[in-house]
C-alpha positions as CSV (number, residue, x, y, z in Angstrom):
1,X,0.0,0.0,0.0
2,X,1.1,3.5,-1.1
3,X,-1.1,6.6,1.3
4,X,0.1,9.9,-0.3
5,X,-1.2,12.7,1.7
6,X,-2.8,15.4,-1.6
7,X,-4.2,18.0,1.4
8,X,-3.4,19.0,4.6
9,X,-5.0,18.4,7.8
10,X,-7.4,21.7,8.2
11,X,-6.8,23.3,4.7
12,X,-10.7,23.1,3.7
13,X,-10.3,24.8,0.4
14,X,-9.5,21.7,-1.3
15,X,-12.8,20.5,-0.5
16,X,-15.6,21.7,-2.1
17,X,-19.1,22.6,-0.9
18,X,-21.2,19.3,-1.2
19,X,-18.0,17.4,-0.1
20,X,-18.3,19.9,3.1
21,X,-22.3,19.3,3.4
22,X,-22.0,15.5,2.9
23,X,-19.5,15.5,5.3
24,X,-21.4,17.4,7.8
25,X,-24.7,15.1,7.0
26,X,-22.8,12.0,8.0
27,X,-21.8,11.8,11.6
28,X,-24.0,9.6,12.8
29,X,-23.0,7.0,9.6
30,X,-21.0,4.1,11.6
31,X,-22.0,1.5,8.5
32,X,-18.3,1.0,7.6
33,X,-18.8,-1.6,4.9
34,X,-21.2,-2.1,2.1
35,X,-22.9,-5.3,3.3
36,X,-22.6,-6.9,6.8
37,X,-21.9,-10.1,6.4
38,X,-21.4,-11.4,9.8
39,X,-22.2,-9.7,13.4
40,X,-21.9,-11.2,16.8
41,X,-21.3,-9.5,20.2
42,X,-17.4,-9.7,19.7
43,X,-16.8,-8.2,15.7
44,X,-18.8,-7.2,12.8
45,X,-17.2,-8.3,8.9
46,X,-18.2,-5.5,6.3
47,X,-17.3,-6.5,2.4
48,X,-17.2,-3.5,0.3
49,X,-17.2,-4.0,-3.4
50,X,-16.5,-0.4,-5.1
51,X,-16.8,-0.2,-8.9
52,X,-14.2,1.9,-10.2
53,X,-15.4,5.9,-10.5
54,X,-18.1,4.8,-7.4
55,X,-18.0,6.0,-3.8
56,X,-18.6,5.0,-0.5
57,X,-20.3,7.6,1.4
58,X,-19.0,9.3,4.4
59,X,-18.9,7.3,7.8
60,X,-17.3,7.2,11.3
61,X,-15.1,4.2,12.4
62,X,-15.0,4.5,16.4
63,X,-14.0,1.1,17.0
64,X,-10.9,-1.1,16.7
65,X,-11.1,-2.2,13.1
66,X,-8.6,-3.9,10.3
67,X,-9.2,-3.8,6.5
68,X,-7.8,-6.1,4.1
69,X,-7.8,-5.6,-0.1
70,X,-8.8,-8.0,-2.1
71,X,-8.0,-6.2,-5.1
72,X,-5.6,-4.1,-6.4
73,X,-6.9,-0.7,-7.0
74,X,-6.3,3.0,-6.3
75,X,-8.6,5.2,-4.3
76,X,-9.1,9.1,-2.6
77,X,-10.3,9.8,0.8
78,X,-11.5,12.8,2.4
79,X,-11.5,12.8,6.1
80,X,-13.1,15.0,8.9
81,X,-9.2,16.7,9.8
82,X,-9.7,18.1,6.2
83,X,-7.0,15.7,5.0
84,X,-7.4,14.2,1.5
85,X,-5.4,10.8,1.4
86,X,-4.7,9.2,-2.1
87,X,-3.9,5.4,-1.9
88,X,-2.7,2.7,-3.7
89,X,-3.6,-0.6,-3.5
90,X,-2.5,-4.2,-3.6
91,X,-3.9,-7.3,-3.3
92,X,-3.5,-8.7,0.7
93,X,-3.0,-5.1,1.7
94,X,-3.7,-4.7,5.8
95,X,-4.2,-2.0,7.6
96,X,-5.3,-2.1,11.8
97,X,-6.6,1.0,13.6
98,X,-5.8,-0.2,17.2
99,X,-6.6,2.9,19.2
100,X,-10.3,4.1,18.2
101,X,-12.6,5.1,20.2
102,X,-16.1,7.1,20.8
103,X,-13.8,9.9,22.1
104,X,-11.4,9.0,19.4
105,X,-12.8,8.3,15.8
106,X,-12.4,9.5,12.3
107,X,-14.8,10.2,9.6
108,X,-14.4,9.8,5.8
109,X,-15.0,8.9,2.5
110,X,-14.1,6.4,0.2
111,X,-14.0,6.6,-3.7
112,X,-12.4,4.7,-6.1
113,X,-10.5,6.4,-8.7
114,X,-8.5,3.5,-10.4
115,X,-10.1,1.0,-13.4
116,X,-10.9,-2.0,-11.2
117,X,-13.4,-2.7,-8.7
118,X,-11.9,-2.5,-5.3
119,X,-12.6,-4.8,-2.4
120,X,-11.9,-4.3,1.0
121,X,-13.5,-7.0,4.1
122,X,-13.3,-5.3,7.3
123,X,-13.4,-6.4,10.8
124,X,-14.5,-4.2,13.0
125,X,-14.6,-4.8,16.8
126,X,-17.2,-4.3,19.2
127,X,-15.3,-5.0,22.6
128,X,-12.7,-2.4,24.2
129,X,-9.5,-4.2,23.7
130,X,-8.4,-5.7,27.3
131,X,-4.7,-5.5,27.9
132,X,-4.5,-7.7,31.1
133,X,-6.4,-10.7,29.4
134,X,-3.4,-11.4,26.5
């Protein structure tokens, strides 16, 4: 994977108007896949399947989460910092977010500016992580 940062943390004039609106109309949005295919009372699994020039609306990941790619692919996120991040993709690509939290989340987009479909399954956990149980 290849994150290129293309704007700054709080430079908003990158961003333009509806980007600001939808952005603004989506914090209560914590569906952080495009089909749940699995919930229990420990972890959710999202697939997201993303045709290339398609997005994923904006939404808030609060919990411990992981994402893997199952495809190769190349995608831009705007996030609620005012960051834009471009990425590259390859196929078995992880990234964990170990440290979320309801006082500490993000919010952003997803939208898929390569030719291929991309597609992420993410886990997302529902439990506070427990240091003293490892």
């Amino acid at each position: 994977m290849i994150a290129t940062l293309i704007n700054p943390p709080e430079n908003w004039s990158f961003w333009t108007a509806e980007k600001i609106s939808e952005l603004e109309n989506a914090t209560d949005n914590f569906k952080v896949g495009e089909q749940l295919v699995l919930e229990n009372n420990e972890f959710k699994i999202w697939t997201i399947h993303l045709p290339a020039g398609e997005s994923m609306p904006f939404h808030t990941h609060s919990k411990r989460y992981f994402w893997t790619a199952l495809s190769a692919g190349k995608s831009i996120s705007y996030y609620n910092d005012g960051s834009v991040l471009e990425t590259q993709y390859e196929v078995n690509d992880v990234k964990y977010f170990s440290d979320l939290s309801d006082v500490n989340f993000f919010t952003h987009n997803l939208e898929n500016t390569g030719s291929t479909e991309l597609i992420f399954m993410t886990v997302e956990f529902l439990k506070e992580f427990d240091v003293e149980n490892i």
